[in-house]
N, C-alpha and C positions, 0 to 999 in steps of 0.2 A: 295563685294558680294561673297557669298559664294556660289559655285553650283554644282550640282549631278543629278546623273540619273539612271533609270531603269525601269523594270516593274512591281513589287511591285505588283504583282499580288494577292496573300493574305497578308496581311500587319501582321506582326508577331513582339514579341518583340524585333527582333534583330534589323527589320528597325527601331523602334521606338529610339531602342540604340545609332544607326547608324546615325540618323537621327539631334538626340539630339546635339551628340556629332559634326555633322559637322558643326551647326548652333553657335555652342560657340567661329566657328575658325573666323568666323567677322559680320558684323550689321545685315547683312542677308541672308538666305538662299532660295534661286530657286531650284527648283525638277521640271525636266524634266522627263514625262513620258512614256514609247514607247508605239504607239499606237497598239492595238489588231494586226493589219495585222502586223507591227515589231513584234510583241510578238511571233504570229507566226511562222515567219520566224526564231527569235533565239530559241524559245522552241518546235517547231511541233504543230503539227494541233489538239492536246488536249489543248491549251492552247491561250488566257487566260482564267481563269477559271472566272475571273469579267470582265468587261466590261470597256475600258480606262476612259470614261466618272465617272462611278464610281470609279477607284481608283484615280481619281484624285480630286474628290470631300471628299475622305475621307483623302488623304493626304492633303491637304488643311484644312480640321477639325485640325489636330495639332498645338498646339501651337507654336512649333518649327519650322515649314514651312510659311516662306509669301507669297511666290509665286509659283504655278504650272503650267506648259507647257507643253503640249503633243506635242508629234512630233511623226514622219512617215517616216523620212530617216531611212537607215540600222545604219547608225553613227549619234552621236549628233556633228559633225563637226560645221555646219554650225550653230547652236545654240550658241557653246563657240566664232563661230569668231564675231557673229551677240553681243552676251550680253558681253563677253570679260572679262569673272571672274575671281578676283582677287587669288581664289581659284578653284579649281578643285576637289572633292574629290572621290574618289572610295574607294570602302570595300574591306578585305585583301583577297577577293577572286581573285585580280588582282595584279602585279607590276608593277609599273609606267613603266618599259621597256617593260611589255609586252601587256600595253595598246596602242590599234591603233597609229600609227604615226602622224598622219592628226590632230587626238584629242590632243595631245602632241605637237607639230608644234602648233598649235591654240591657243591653252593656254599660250605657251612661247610668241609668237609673241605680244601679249598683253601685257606684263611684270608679266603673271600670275603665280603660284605657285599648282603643285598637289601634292595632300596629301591621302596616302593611311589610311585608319582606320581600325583595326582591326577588325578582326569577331568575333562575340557574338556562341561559337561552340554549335551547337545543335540547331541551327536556321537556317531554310531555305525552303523556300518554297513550293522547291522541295522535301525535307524532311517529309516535312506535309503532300504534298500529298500522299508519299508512307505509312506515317504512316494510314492514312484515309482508304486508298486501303487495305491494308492489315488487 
């Protein structure tokens, strides 16, 4: 099992890159999605601009996704101890040392592996919307 997370709030080609690519590192890929009040709490109160029910209905349209899971903790801790994936993956907007500890801890105790993916530059969400604004 392959697994990731975020809020995917406009879904843009870089997720789609991003997405692609995590799903080819084994059988299958889970995408956990943080719910509007998480989303909240890591982006401020413009945000989300879709609604969790819907980005998780349109992440799930992917071929590259089998399974999606919305969650509402501040951390997906309790997801990676609960499904115990083989993989872990984040985008290069993080490094493994400076992804939470608990999430790190979690994933090793399983016998799991994180894997950082590069970023698609010129993509991001936050990006579009400044672009939109302006």
């Amino acid at each position: 099992m392959v697994f990731t997370n975020g809020c995917f709030d406009i879904l843009h080609i870089g997720h789609a890159f991003y997405l692609q690519a995590a799903r080819k590192l084994g059988d299958y890929l889970v995408v956990a999605v943080n719910s509007d009040a998480s989303v909240r709490r890591l982006k401020g109160s413009g945000r989300p601009l879709n609604n969790h029910r819907d980005r998780a209905r349109l992440l799930a349209a992917l071929g590259c996704v089998d399974y999606v899971v919305i969650f509402s903790s501040k951390r997906v801790t309790p997801l990676l101890r609960m499904l115990k994936p083989e993989i872990y993956v984040k985008g290069g907007d993080y490094a493994e040392n400076a992804l939470d500890p608990r999430e790190r801890a979690a994933v090793r105790a399983c016998g799991g592996k994180i894997r950082i993916l590069p970023l698609w530059k010129g993509y991001s969400t936050t990006a579009m919307i400044r672009r939109l604004q302006s």
